[in-house]
C-alpha positions as CSV (number, residue, x, y, z in Angstrom):
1,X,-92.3,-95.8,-58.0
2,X,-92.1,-92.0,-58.8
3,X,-93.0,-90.6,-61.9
4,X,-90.0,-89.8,-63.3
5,X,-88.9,-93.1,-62.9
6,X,-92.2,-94.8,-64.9
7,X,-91.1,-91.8,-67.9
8,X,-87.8,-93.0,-67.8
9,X,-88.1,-96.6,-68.3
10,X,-91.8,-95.7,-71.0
11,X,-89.1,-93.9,-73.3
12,X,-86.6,-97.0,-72.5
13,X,-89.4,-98.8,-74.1
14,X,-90.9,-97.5,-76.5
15,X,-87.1,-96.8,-77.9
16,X,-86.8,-100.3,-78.2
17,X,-90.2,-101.3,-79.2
18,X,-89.8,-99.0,-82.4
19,X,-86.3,-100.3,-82.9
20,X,-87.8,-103.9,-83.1
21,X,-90.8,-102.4,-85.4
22,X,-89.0,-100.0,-87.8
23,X,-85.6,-101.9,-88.3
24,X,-85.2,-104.9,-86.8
25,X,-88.4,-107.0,-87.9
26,X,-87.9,-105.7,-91.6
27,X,-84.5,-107.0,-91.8
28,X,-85.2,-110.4,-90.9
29,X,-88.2,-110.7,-93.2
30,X,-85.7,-109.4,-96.0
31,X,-83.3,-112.1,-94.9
32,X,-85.5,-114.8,-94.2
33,X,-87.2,-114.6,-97.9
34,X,-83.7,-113.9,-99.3
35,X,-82.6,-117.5,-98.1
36,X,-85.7,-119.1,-99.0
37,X,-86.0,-117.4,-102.6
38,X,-85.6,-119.8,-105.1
39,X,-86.2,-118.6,-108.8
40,X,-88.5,-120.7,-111.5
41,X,-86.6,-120.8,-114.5
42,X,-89.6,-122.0,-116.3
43,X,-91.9,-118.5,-115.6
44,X,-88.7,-116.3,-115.4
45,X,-89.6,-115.3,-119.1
46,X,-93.2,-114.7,-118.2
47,X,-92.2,-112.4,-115.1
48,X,-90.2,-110.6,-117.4
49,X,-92.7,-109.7,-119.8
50,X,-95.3,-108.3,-117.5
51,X,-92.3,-106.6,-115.3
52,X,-91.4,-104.6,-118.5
53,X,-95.3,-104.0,-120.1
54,X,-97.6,-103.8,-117.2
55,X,-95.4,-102.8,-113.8
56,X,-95.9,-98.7,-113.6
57,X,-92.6,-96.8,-112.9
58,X,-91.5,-95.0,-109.7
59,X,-92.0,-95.8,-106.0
60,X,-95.5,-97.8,-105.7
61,X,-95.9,-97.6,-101.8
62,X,-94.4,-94.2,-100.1
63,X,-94.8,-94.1,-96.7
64,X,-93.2,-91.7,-94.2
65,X,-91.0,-92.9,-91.5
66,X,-92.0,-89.8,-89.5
67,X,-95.6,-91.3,-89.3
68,X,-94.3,-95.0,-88.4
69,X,-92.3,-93.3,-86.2
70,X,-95.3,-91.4,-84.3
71,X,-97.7,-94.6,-85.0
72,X,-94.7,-96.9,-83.0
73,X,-94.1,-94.3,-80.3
74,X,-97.6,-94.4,-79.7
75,X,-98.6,-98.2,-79.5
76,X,-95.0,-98.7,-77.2
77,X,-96.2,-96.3,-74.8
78,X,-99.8,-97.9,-74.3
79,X,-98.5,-101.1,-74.3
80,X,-96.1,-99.9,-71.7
81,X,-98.8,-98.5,-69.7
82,X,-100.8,-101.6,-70.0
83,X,-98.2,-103.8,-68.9
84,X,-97.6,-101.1,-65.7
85,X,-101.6,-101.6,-64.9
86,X,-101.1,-105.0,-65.0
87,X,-98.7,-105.4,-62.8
88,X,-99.9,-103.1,-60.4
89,X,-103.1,-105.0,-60.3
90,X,-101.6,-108.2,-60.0
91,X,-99.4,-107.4,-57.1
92,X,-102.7,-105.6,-55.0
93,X,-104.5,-108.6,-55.5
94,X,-102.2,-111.3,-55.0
95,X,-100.1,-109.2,-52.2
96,X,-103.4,-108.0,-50.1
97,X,-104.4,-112.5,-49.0
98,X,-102.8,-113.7,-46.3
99,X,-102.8,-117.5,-45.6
């Protein structure tokens, strides 16, 4: 295989692998626990208290997308590459025996 065509299908890849990671994995959580949720009428009024005295205001987690983005990218392409070692190993040591 050339090396234009291993970049080729690494980018394939790692497209895909940060597709699944950024978007795809985060929407099915949110659905799954949206069709699981059901509320406690009994604590509601408790919840409700502590959301409006003791939950602080504003975004609590900020994250970038540009550094998931670069964190995904990376992890796709070594997994990529570690799945290419493996098969290239596989295939000299299982190709090389003759019965």
């Amino acid at each position: 295989m050339t090396v234009r065509r291993h970049l080729l299908r690494a980018i394939v890849f790692t497209f895909f692998f940060d597709l699944l990671v950024i978007l795809i994995l985060p929407v099915a959580g949110g659905v799954f626990l949206t069709h699981t949720y059901v509320p406690d009428i009994v604590n509601a009024y408790d919840s409700a208290t502590v959301l409006q005295q003791e939950v602080a205001f504003g975004e609590l987690e900020q994250s970038s997308i540009g550094l998931k983005l670069l964190t995904t990218t990376l992890i796709g392409m070594g997994l990529y590459a570690l799945i290419v070692l493996a098969a290239t190993l596989f295939k000299r040591l299982f190709s090389s025996r003759t019965p």
